[in-house]
C-alpha positions in Angstrom: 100.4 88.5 123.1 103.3 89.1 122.0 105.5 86.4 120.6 109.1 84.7 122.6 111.8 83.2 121.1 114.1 80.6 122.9 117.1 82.1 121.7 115.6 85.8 122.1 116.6 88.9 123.5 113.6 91.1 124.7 113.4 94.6 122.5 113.6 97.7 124.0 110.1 98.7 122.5 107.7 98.9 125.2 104.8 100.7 126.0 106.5 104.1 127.1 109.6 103.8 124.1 110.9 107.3 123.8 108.6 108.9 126.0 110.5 110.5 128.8 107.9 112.0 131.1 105.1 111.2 132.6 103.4 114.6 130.9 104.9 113.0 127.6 103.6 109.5 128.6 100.0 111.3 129.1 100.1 112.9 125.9 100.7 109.8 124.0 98.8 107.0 125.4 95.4 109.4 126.5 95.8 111.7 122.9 97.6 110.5 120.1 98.0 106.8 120.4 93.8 105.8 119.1 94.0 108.6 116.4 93.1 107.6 112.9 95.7 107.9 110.4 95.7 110.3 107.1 98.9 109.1 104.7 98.6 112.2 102.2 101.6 111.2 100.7 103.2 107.7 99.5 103.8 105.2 96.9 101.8 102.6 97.6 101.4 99.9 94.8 97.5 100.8 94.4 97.6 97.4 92.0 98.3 95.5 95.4 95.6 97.1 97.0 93.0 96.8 94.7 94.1 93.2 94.6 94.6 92.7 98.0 98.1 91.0 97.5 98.7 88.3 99.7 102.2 88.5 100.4 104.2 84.8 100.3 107.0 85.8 103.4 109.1 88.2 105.0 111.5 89.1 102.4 109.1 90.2 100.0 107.0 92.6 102.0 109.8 93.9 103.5 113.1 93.6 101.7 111.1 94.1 98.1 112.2 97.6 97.0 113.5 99.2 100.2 116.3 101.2 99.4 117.0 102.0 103.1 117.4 98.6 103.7 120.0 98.0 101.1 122.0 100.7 101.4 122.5 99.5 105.3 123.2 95.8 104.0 125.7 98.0 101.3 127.9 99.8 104.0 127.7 96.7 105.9 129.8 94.8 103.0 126.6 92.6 101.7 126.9 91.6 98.4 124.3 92.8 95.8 122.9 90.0 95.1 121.6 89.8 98.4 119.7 93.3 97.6 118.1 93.4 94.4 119.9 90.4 92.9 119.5 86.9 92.7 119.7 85.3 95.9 116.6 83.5 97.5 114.2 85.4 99.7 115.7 83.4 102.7 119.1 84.4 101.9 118.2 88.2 101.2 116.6 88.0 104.8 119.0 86.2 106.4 121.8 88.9 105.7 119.4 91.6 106.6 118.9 90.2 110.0 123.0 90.2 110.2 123.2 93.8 109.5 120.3 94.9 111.8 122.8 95.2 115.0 125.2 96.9 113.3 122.2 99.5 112.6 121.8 100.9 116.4 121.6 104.4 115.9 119.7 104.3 112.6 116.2 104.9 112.4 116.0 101.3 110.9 116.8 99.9 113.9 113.5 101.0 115.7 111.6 100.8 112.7 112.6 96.9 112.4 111.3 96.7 115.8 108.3 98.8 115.9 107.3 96.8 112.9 107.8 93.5 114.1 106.0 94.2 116.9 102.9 96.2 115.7 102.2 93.7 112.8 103.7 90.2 113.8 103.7 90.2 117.7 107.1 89.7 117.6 108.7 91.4 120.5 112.5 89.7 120.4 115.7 91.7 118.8 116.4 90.3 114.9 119.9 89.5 114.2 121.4 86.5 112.7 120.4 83.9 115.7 116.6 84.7 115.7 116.4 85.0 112.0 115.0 82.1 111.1 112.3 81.4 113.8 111.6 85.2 112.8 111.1 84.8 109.5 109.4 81.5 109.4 106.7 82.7 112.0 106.1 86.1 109.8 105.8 84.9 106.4 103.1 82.0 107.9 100.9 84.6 109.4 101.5 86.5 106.0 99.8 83.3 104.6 96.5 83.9 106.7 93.8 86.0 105.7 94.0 88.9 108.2 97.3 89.2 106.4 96.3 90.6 102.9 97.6 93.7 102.1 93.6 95.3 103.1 93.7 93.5 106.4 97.2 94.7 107.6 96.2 98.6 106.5 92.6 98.5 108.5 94.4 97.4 111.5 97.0 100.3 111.3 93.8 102.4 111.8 94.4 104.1 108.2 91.3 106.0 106.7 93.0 107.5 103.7 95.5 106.9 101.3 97.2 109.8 98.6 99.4 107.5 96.5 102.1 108.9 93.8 100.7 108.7 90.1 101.9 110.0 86.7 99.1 112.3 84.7 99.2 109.5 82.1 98.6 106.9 84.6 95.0 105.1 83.9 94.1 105.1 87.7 92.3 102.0 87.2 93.1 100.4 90.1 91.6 103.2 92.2 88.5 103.0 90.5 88.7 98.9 90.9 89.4 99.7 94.8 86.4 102.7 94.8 83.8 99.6 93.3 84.9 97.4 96.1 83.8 99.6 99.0 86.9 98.9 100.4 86.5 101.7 104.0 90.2 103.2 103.5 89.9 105.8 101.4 92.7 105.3 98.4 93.1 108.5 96.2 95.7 109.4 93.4 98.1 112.7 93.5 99.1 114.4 90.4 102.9 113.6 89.9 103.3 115.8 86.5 107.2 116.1 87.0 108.3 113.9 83.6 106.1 116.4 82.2 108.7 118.7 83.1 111.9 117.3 83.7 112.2 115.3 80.4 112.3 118.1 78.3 116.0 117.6 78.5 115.9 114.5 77.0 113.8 115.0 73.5 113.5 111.6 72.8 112.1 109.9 76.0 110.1 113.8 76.3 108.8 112.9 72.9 107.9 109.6 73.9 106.0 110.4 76.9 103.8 112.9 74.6 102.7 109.9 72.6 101.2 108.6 76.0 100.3 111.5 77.2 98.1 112.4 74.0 96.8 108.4 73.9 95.7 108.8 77.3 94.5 112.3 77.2 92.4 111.2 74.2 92.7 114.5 72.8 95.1 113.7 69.7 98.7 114.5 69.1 100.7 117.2 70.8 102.5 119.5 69.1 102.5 122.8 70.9 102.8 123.9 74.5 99.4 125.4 74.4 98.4 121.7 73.7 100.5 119.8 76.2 98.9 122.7 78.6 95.5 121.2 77.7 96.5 117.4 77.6 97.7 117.6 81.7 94.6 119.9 82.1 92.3 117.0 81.0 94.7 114.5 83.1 94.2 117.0 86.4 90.3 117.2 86.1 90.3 113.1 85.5 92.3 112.8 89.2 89.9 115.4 90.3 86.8 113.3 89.4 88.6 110.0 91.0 89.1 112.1 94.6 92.4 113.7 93.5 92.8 116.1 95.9 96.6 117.1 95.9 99.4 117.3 93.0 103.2 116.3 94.6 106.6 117.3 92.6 110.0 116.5 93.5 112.1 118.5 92.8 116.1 119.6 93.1 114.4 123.0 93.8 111.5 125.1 92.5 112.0 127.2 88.9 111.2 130.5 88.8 112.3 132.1 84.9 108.6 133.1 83.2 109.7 133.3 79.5 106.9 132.3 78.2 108.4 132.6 74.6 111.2 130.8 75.7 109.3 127.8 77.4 107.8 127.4 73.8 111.5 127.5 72.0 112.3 124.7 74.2 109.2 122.6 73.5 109.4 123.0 69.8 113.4 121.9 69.8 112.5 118.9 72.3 110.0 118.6 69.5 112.6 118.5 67.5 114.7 116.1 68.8 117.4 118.8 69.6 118.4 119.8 73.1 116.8 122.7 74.3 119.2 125.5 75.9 119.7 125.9 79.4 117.7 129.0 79.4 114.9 127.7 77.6 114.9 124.5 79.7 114.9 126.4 82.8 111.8 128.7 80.9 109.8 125.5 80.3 110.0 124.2 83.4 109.5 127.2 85.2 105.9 128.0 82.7 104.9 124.8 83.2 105.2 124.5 86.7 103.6 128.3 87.4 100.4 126.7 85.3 99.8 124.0 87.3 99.9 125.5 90.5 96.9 127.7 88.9 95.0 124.0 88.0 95.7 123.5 92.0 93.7 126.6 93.0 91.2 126.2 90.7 90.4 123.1 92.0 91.3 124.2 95.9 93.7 121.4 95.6 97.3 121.3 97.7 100.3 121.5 96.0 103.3 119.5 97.5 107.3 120.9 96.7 109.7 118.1 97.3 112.9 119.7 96.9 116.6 119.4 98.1 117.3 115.4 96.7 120.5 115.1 94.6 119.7 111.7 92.5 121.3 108.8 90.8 124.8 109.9 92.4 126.3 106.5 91.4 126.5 106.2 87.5 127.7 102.6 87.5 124.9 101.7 89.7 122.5 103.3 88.0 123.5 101.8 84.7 122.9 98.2 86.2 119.9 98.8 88.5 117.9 102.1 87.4 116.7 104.8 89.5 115.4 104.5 92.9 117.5 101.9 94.5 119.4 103.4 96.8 121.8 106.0 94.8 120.5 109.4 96.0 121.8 112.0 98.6 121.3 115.5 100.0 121.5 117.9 97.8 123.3 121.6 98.4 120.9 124.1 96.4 120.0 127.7 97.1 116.2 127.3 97.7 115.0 130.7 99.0 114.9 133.3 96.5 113.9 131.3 93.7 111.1 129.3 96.1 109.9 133.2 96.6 109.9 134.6 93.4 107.5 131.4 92.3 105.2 131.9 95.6 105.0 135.5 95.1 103.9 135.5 91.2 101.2 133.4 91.9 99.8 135.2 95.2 100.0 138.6 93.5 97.2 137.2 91.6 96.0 135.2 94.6 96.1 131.9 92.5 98.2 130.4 95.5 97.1 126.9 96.8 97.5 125.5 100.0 101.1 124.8 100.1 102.9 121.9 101.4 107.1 122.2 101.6 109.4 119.7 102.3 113.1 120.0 102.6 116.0 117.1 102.2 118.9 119.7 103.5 118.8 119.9 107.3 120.0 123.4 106.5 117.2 124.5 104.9 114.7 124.2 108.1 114.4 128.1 109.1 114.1 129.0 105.4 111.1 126.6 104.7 109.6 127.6 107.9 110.1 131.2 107.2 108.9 130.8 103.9 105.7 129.5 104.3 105.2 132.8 106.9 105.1 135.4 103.9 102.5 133.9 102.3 99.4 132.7 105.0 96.9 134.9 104.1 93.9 134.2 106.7 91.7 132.2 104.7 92.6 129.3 106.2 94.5 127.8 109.1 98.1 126.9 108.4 97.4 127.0 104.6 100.9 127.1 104.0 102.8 124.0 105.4 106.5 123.5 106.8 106.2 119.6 105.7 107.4 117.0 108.2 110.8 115.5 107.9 111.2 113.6 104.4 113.7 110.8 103.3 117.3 111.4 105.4 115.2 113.4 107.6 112.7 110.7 108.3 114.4 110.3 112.2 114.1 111.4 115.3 116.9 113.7 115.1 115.5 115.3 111.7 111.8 115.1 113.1 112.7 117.3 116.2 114.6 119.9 114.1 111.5 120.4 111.8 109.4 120.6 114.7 111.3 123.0 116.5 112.1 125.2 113.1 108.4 125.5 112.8 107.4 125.9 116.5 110.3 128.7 116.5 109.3 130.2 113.3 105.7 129.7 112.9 102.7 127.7 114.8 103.3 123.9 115.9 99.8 123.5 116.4 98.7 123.9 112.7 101.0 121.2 111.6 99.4 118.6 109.4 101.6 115.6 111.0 103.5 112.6 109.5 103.3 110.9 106.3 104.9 107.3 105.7 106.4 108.3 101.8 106.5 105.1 101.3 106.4 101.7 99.4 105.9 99.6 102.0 102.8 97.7 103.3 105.1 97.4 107.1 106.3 101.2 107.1 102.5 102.4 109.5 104.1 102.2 113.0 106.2 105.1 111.7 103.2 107.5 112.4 103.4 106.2 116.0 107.3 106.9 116.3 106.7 110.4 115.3 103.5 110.5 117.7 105.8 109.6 120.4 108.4 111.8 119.3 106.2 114.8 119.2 104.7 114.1 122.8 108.1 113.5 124.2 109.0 116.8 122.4 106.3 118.8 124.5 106.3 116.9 127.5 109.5 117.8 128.4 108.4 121.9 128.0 106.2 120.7 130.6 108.6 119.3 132.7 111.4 122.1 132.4 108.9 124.5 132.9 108.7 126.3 129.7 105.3 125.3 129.0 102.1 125.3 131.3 100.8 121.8 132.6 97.9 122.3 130.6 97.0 118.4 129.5 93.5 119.2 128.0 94.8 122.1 125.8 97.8 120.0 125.1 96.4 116.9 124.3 94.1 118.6 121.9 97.3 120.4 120.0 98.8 116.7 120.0 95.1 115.2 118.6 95.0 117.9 116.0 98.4 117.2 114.7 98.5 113.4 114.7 95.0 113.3 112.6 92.3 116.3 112.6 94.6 119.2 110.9 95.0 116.9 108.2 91.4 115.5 108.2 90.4 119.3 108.4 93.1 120.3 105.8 92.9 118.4 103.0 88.6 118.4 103.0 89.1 114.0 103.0 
């Protein structure tokens, strides 16, 4: 039952939140509500899984690392020392809750809510006046046993987890959560991009050779050919832990096969001298074409996250590093590049189920045009107009992916939300897309533009909240 506070508004979450219709309402609560829940793509700790963290309060499962959060608190004129400095956990929560009125219109503002409620029974507005009671009665059930990191996925309904991992990652954990029997399933991606991206940078590339060769086990590297073979041992070691899909992000894909070029470039990172911009561009584009080809060997899916424009704020990253809160959409030409790459490996039909995701709101119609040229008939939807990532994690941005691809291509195929993220809270997000995607069809139905067909319906809505992906991705 949910929980009341004396000094407590009631939310605005309740069983029929964002659902407009009563065809909507059907869809939801009779279709996609009890599906399971596939998250192919996040960056869940696996180290807190396998050791089934128990969290100590609020602030730390919540606050701890969330870069949406603190760019909200930012904007709102909190002090960073109330984000990733050194303030208490009380006092990082307390100005959160301040700032979570002035969010209305965010996507935080339901998530806050949504989450609350789904995990802590909590159905009162936060802001400054309920804070404490808030935060007292969350971070005592976070105390209790059905609290630990295991209990609180299990009773989102999750069955499998794809978490973000670097080729020279150990994967340890995963193996330690495999022994355990734990029912989720928790599986590592192939993240190869430092393999790529540092080659700009000869000392930190040649740095992560020397782990890259440690871990590989297969001596130094000191040729292309022999990086080549180091991620190739890497890709078959995910492979045999349930690896089933590699993930890159990406400002946008590379598409310049000079092989001899790519090699120049490795032997002046090599070096310690800066390759050119051709030969970087060379490298990266090689490097990228041959692992796609490891993906369809192994009938993987590859994963293109492209459009982010990082570390915008040099000062800030300077002080705090990457991934705390400095990055934006980024303005790059996509198509013709993003074709040339697709259309060299499917001219030897070497192309792998395909998953693309765009941060530009203007690059909808050409991701969901894209992935058009190159479905072949072998399988259903095997290439993939991915669901709204990062800025376009809303409802705003979900609808306009969903209506790019239902325009350009077939809804019905869609393999459905991910959660992309760190958080052990961020699982009712599936549901607000759920409810976004039924409200999104339901009101067809209503205005007529689609037939009242609920059992045909309800099945599309099934398929995309859990069974294309279950089908998909061969779980």
């Amino acid at each position: 039952m949910a929980t009341t506070v004396s000094a407590g508004q009631k939310t605005f979450v309740d069983d029929n939140f964002l659902l407009k219709s009563e065809t909507a309402r059907t869809l939801y609560h009779d279709y996609a509500k009890a599906m399971p829940i596939i998250d192919y793509h996040c960056h869940l700790p696996p180290d807190q899984i396998a050791e089934n963290r128990q969290f100590e309060n609020l602030t730390q499962i919540w606050l701890y690392g969330d870069h949406y959060k603190w760019r909200a608190m930012r904007a709102n004129g909190i002090n960073e020392k109330y984000c990733t400095g050194n303030a208490s956990d009380w006092e990082k929560f307390e100005q959160w809750a301040a700032t979570v009125p002035y969010t209305m219109r965010n996507p935080l503002y339901h998530w806050t809510h949504l989450e609350l409620l789904r995990y802590f029974d909590i159905d009162i507005l936060l802001n400054k006046d309920t804070a404490r009671e808030i935060y007292d009665e969350c971070s005592a059930k976070l105390k209790q046993p059905d609290y630990n990191v295991r209990s609180l996925l299990t009773k989102m309904n999750v069955k499998v987890i794809c978490t973000t991992d670097d080729p020279i990652d150990s994967l340890e954990y995963h193996k330690q959560i495999s022994d355990s029997g734990f029912d989720i399933k928790v599986l590592p991606t192939f993240r190869p991009d430092k393999a790529m991206l540092l080659i700009d940078s000869p000392s930190d590339f040649q740095q992560y050779l020397s782990k890259l060769s440690e871990t590989s086990g297969l001596g130094s590297i000191s040729s292309y050919d022999e990086l080549l073979a180091a991620l190739q041992n890497r890709h078959d070691f995910f492979a045999s832990m349930g690896g089933r899909l590699s993930d890159h992000g990406l400002e946008h894909i590379y598409s310049s096969f000079d092989e001899a070029a790519a090699k120049q470039a490795f032997a002046a990172a090599l070096k310690g001298e800066v390759p050119t911009v051709e030969q970087s561009l060379a490298f990266k584009s090689v490097l990228l074409y041959d692992l796609a080809k490891m993906d369809h060997a192994k009938s993987w899916t590859q994963q293109f996250h492209l459009g982010a424009l990082r570390n915008n704020n040099a000062r800030m990253l300077r002080e705090l590093g990457p991934d705390t809160g400095w990055d934006s959409i980024g303005d790059y030409s996509q198509a013709q590049a993003l074709s040339k790459f697709l259309n060299k490996l499917d001219s030897t039909d070497q192309l792998a189920k395909t998953i693309l995701y765009n941060l530009n709101p203007g690059d909808n119609e050409v991701m969901a045009t894209m992935i058009g040229n190159y479905n072949d008939g072998t399988v259903a939807g095997k290439m993939q107009f991915g669901s709204g990532w990062w800025f376009l994690d809303q409802k705003d941005g979900m609808e306009k992916q969903m209506n790019a691809l239902s325009n350009m291509g077939l809804l019905s195929r869609f393999v459905g939300m991910l959660t992309d993220s760190r958080s052990f809270l961020s699982y009712p997000r599936h549901e607000y897309f759920r409810r976004i995607l039924c409200n999104l069809i339901g009101n067809d139905v209503e205005n007529g533009e689609l037939p009242n067909d609920i059992q045909w319906l309800g099945k599309v809505v099934s398929d995309i909240s859990y069974n294309n992906a279950k089908n998909y991705f061969g779980f």
